[in-house]
C-alpha positions, -999 to 999 in steps of 0.1 A, spaced: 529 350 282 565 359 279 560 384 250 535 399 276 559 397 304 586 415 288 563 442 271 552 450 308 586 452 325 598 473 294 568 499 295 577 506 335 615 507 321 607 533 300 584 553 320 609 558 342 637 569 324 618 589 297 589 610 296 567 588 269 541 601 248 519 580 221 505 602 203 477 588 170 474 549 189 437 552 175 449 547 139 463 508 143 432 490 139 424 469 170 423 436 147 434 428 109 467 427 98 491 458 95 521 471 85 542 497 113 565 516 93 582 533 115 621 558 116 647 543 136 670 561 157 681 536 181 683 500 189 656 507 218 634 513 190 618 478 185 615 476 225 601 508 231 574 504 196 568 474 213 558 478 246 541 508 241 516 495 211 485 477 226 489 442 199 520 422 193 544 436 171 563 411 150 598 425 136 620 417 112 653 422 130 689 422 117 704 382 111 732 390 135 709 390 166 701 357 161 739 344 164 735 355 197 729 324 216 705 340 243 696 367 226 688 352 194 666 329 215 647 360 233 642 376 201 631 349 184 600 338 211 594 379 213 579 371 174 610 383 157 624 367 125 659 374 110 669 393 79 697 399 61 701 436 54 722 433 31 707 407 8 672 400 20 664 369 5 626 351 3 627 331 37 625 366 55 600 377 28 578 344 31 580 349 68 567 384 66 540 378 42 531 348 75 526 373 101 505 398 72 483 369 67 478 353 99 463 389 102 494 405 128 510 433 130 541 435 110 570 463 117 592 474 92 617 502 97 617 525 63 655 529 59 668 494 68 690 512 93 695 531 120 696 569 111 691 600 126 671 617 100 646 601 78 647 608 44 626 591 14 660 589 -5 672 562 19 636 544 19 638 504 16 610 489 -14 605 463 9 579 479 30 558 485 0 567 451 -13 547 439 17 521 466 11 510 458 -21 512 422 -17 493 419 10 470 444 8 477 454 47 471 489 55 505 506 63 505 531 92 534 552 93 552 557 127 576 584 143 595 584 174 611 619 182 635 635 191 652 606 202 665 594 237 675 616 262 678 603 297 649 623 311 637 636 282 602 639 262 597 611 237 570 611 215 562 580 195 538 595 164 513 574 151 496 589 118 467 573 101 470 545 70 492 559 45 467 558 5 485 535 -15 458 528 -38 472 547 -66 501 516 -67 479 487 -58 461 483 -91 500 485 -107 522 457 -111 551 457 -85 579 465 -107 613 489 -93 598 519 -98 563 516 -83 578 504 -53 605 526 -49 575 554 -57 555 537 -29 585 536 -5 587 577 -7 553 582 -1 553 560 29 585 574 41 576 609 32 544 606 57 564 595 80 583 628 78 557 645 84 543 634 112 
């Protein structure tokens, strides 16, 4: 109900102060559980993925948003759970694998971090981590050009990125990192 709530008073938020087009929603599946791997440009990302994708997104959003005494709490209830970017440990693993096998969509962001261009250099082996574990289908995600008061903003949905070249591998470094490029790199080209 409130995950609802706040999805519907985002999506007007956003309609009115940018001109939003989803472009590709036909490729989440309507059931099942998923991986989003999406760029991120903003911290209006998670928000705007969020109230602009039919199912509930669950995030794994930075550990310092959850100090936040109201905040945290909002976050938290919206299906979030906390990770430390800069040593994710298996708490925020475990809980990711929960959502992947509770059969919800999971949202990753392919470089950890904000940045303005996306580049399969800066790709985090966690997404594919997830990926290969779970056997989820990962559908990569673009939002572009970025936020201007106004302005066109396209959120990109491309169909399931073909992992199955990795999945019969074991998960060392380099598969994943291998994984993580072409996930990234699709999402570059959308």
């Amino acid at each position: 109900m409130f995950y609802k709530f706040v999805k519907n008073m985002f999506f007007v938020y956003f309609r009115m102060l940018f001109r939003v087009k989803v472009e590709g929603a036909e490729n989440i599946p309507g059931s099942g559980s998923v991986i989003l791997c999406s760029n991120h440009l903003s911290n209006n990302d998670p928000i705007l993925l969020g109230s602009h994708i039919k199912r509930q997104i669950h995030f794994m959003a930075k550990i310092e948003l959850f100090k936040i005494p109201v905040l945290g709490r909002c976050v938290r209830a919206l299906g979030a759970f906390p990770v430390d970017r800069d040593s994710p440990g298996m708490a925020s693993f475990r809980a990711g694998m929960g959502v992947l096998r509770d059969g919800k969509i999971l949202c990753v962001f392919a470089q950890g971090r904000r940045f303005k261009d996306i580049d399969a250099k800066d790709a985090k082996a966690g997404v594919s981590l997830f990926a290969l574990k779970s056997g989820a289908e990962v559908i990569p995600v673009k939002i572009t050009p970025g936020y201007r008061l106004f302005g066109r903003l396209y959120i990109k949905i491309g169909p399931p990125v073909d992992l199955s070249a990795y999945r019969s591998q074991k998960p060392r470094s380099e598969v994943l990192r291998e994984a993580a490029d072409a996930i990234v790199g699709r999402i570059a080209a959308l």
